[in-house]
Structures are given as structure tokens and as C-alpha cells.
C-alpha positions as CSV (number, residue, x, y, z in Angstrom):
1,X,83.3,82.4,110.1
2,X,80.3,82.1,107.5
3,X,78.2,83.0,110.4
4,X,79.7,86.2,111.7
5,X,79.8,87.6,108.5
6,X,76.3,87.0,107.7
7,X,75.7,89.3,110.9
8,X,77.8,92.0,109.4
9,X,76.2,91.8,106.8
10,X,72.3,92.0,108.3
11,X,73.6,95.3,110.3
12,X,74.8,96.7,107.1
13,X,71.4,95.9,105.0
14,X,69.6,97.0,107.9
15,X,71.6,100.6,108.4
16,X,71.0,100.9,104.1
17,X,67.6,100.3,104.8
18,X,67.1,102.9,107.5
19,X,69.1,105.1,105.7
20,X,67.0,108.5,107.0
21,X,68.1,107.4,111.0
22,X,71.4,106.5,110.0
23,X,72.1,110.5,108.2
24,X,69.9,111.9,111.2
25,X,72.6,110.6,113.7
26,X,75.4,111.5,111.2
27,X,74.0,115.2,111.0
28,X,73.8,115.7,114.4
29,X,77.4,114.6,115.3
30,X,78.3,116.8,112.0
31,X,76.8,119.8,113.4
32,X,78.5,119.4,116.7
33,X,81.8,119.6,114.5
34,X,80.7,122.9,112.8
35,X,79.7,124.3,116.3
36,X,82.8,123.5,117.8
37,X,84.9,124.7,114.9
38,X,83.1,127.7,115.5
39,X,83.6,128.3,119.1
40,X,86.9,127.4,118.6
41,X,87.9,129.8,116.2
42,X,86.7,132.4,117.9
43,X,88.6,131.6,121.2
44,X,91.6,131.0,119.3
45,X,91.4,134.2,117.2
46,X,94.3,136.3,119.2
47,X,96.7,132.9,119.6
48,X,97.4,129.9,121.1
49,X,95.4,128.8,124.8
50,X,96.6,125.7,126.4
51,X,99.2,125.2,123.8
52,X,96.8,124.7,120.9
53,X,96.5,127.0,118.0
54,X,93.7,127.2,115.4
55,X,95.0,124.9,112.8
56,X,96.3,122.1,115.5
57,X,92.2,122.6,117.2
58,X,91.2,122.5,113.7
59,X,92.2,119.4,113.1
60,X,92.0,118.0,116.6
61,X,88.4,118.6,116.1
62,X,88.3,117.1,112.3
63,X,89.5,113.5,114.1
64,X,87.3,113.9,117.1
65,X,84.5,114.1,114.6
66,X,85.4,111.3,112.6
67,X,86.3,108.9,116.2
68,X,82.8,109.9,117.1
69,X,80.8,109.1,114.0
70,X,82.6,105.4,114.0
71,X,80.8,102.7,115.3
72,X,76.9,104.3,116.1
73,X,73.6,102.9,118.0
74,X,73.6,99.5,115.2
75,X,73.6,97.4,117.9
76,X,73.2,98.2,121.6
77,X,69.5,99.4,121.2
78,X,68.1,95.9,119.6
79,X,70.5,94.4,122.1
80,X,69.4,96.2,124.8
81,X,65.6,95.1,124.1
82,X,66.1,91.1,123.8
83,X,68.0,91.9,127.0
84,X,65.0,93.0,129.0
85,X,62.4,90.6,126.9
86,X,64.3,87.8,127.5
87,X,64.1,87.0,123.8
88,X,67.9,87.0,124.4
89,X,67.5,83.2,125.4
90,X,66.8,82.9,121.7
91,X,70.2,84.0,120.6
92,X,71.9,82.0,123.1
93,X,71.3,78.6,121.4
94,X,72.5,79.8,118.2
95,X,75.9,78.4,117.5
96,X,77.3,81.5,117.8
97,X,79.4,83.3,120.3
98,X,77.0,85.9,121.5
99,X,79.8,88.3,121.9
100,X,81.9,87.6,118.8
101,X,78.1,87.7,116.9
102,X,77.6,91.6,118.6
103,X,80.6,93.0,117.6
104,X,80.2,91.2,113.8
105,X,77.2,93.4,113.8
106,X,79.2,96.5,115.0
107,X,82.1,95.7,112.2
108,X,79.1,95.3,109.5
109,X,77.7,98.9,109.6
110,X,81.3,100.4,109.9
111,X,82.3,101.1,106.3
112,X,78.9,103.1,105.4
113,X,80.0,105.6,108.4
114,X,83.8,105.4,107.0
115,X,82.5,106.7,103.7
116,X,80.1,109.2,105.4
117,X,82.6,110.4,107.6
118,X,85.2,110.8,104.3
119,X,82.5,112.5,102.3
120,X,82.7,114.8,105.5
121,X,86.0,115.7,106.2
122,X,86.3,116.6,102.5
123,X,83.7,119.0,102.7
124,X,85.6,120.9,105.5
125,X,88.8,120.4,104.3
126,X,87.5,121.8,100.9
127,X,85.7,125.3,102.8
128,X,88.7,125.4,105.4
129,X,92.0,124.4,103.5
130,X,93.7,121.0,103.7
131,X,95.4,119.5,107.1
132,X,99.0,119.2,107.7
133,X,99.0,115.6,108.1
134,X,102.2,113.9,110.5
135,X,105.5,112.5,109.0
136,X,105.1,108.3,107.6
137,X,105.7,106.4,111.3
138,X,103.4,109.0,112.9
139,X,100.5,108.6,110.3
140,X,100.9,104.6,110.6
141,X,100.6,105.0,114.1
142,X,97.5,106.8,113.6
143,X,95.9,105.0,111.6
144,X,96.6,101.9,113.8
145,X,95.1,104.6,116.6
146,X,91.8,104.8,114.6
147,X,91.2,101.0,113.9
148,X,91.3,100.1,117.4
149,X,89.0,102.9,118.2
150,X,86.2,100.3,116.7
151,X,86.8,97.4,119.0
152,X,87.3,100.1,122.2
153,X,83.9,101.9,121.4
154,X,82.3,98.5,120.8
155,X,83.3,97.4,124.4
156,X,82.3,100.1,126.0
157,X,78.8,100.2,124.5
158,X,79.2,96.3,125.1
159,X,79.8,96.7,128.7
160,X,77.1,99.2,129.1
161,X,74.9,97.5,127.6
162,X,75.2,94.5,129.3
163,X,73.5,96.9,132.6
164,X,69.9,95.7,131.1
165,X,70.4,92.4,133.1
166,X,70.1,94.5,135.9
167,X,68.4,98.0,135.3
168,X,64.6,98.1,133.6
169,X,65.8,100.9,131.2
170,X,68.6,101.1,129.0
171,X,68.0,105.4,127.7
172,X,69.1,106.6,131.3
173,X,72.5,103.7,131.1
174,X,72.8,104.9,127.8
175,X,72.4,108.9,128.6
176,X,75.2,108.4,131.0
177,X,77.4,106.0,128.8
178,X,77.6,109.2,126.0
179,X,77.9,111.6,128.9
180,X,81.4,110.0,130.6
181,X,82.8,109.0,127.2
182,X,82.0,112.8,125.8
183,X,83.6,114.5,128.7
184,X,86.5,111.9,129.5
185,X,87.5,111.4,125.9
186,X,88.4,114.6,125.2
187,X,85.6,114.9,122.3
188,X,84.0,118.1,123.6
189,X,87.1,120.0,125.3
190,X,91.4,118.4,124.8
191,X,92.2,116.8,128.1
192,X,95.4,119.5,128.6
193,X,92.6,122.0,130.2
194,X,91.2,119.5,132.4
195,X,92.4,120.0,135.9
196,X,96.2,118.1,136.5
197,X,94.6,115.2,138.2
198,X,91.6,114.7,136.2
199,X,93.5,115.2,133.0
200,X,96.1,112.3,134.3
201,X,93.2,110.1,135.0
202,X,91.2,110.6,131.6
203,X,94.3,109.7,129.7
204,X,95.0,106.6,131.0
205,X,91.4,105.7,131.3
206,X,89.8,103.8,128.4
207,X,87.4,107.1,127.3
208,X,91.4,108.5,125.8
209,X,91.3,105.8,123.5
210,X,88.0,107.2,121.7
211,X,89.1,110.4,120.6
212,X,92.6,112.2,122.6
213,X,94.9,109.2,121.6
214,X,94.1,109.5,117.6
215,X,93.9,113.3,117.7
216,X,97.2,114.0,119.6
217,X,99.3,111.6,117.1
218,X,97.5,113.2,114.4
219,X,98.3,116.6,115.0
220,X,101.6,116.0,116.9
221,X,101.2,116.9,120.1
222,X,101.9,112.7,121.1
223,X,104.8,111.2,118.9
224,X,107.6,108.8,119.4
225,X,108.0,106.1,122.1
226,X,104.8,108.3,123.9
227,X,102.2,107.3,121.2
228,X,103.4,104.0,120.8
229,X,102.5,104.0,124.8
230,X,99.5,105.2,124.1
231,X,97.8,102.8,121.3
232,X,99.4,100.3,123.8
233,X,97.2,101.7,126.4
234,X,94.1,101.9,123.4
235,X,95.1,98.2,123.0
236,X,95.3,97.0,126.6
237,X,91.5,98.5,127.4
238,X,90.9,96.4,124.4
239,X,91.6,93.2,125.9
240,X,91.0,93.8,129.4
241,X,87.3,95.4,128.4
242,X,87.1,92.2,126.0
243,X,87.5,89.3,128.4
244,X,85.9,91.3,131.2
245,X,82.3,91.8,129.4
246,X,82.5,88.3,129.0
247,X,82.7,87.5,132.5
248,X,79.9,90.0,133.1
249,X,77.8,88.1,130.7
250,X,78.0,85.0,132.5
251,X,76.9,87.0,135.7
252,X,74.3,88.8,133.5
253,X,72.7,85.3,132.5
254,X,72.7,84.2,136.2
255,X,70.3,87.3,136.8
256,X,68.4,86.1,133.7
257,X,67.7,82.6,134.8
258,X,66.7,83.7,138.2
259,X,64.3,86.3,136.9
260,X,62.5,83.2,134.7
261,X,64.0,84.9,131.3
């Protein structure tokens, strides 16, 4: 264990000590918040559209804000670079599990973006008035919702990642990675004005699990036996993503060998 916790702790000290990077990517993810909130308002100004009204968006938008500012770039880039150097070799005969070692690092730089993202929402709910927050089960169940978001969003940036044993760039893998997880998440627009099919699709697809899933609970539009089914679902892409990077690794160091890394 002392291991693994000596990882979380580098990515922490590291994230402290590039402190200016670390607000940079906060601020941009916190402006995004203030220009949907904007855009929003406005749209929502004569009533309800899709079966949302302002102070459901309001917070819908609040939680996407805060799924979106867990778990940030600590890891993939330097991971994506001993990936294409081949200086991964290195970190193979550690006695780590390379893996387990990554997501350590994820965990480590987590609770400096949980008290950024606080600092945050109490800013907006200070200028915009507090949130109606759901009845006991409901908020257990989202909080449970928001937990698992770090081990989803780590396997998907994991998974992604992992495309360096095969492409020469990781920015392009990377570009498209935010691009399918903004859309299909339901970050940028709810999933209810998706098309039926596409909407169906995104919510059972892993991307839910990022931002829809902990946003519906929260602002009641998922409750009972169908949000237990859906952090199920958030916990299922979990384990399937989990064990299924793993197996790509072992492909992924196949390539490595063959290509002298």
C-alpha cells in the first residue's frame, strides 16, 4: 500500500507545485459553467423546454461543473509521453501494478480539485441563491453517483490513453476523447433533447456515468429503483473498463517489445 500512496502523494505535490496550470484548467471549465448558465437562462426565460426549468438546469449545470472539474490532465499527459519514449519499460519493473500505480496518481490530485470545485459552487450559489437539494436516500445515492465518477473518468482517460502504443500522437486521441465524453455525457446539452435513439444509447453508455447519472439524482428527474439502476450501470462500466484496460495493456506491451521499446 505504502507505495501507492506515495504516488498520490507525488501527483498531489506536483499539481501544488504547478499550481498556475492547475487554476488555468479550473478557470476554463468554470467559465464554461457561467456561459452555460447564461445561455440557459435565457432559453428558459418564458418556461420549461424539454421538461427542464431554470432552477432544475441550474443545478443540473452546477453538478455537471463539478463531474467535469474531478479528476483533470494529472496523469494521462506524463503517461502518454513514457508511452511513446519507451521510458515506460522503466515503470514496468517497479514493484508496482502499473495500473493500480496510475490511478494512485489520479486519486492523489483529487481532493485539491474537491476544494476548488467547493470554493466554486459556493460562489454561485452565493450570487444565484442556494439549490434544493434531494430527500436523505436520494442524496446518498448521489453522492455514491459522484464517487464513482473518479474511477469511471480515470478509465476512460486510462483506456484512451493506452492508444499511444499504437498512434504517434496522443493531442489528436486526446481531442477526441473530450469531444465523445462532452457530447455523450450530457455535459454540454441533458441527454432528454438528444434524438430517442441517440439519447437511449448515451445513457446506457459509460459517457452517462460522467455527468447525466449524478445530475438527474441530484435534481430529481432519476429516483427510486431507476437510480439505483443507474449507479449500477456507473458501477458495471467501472469494472468492465477496469479489467478490460488491463487486457489492452498486455496487448499494448506486445506492440512495445516489437517496436524495440
Amino acid at each position: 500500500m505504502k507505495p501507492y500512496l506515495a504516488h498520490a502523494r507525488a501527483t498531489a505535490l506536483s499539481a501544488l507545485a504547478y499550481r498556475a496550470n492547475f487554476l488555468l484548467s479550473l478557470g476554463g471549465v468554470a467559465f464554461q459553467l457561467i456561459a452555460l448558465l447564461a445561455v440557459w437562462r435565457v432559453l428558459l426565460a418564458d418556461g420549461p423546454v424539454g421538461g427542464f426549468a431554470w432552477p432544475q438546469m441550474r443545478a443540473y449545470l452546477v453538478v455537471a461543473f463539478a463531474s467535469g472539474a474531478l479528476v483533470g490532465a494529472f496523469v494521462d499527459f506524463r503517461m502518454s509521453h513514457r508511452i511513446r519514449s519507451g521510458l515506460v519499460a522503466l515503470d514496468l519493473v517497479k514493484p508496482v501494478d502499473y495500473q493500480r500505480a496510475r490511478f494512485a496518481e489520479t486519486v492523489g490530485g483529487v481532493w485539491i480539485e474537491v476544494v476548488a470545485v467547493a470554493v466554486v459552487v459556493a460562489v454561485t450559489v452565493a450570487v444565484g441563491g442556494a439549490l434544493d437539494l434531494p430527500p436523505g436516500p436520494m442524496l446518498a445515492l448521489f453522492a455514491a453517483s459522484m464517487v464513482l465518477i473518479v474511477p469511471l473518468k480515470f478509465a476512460v482517460s486510462y483506456l484512451s490513453t493506452l492508444a499511444c502504443f499504437w498512434t504517434e500522437n496522443f493531442v489528436g486521441v486526446m481531442w477526441a476523447r473530450q469531444a465523445l465524453t462532452g457530447l455523450l455525457s450530457g455535459a454540454l446539452v441533458p441527454l432528454v433533447y438528444f434524438p430517442g435513439w441517440m439519447a437511449t444509447a448515451a445513457q446506457w453508455s459509460p459517457f452517462a456515468g460522467l455527468t447525466s447519472t449524478p445530475a438527474l439524482i441530484f435534481i430529481g428527474k432519476a429516483s427510486g429503483s431507476h437510480a439505483v439502476l443507474l449507479v449500477a450501470t456507473q458501477l458495471g462500466w467501472v469494472l468492465v473498463m477496469w479489467f478490460g484496460a488491463r487486457l489492452l495493456f498486455r496487448r499494448g506491451l506486445r506492440r512495445l517489445t516489437a517496436n524495440g521499446g
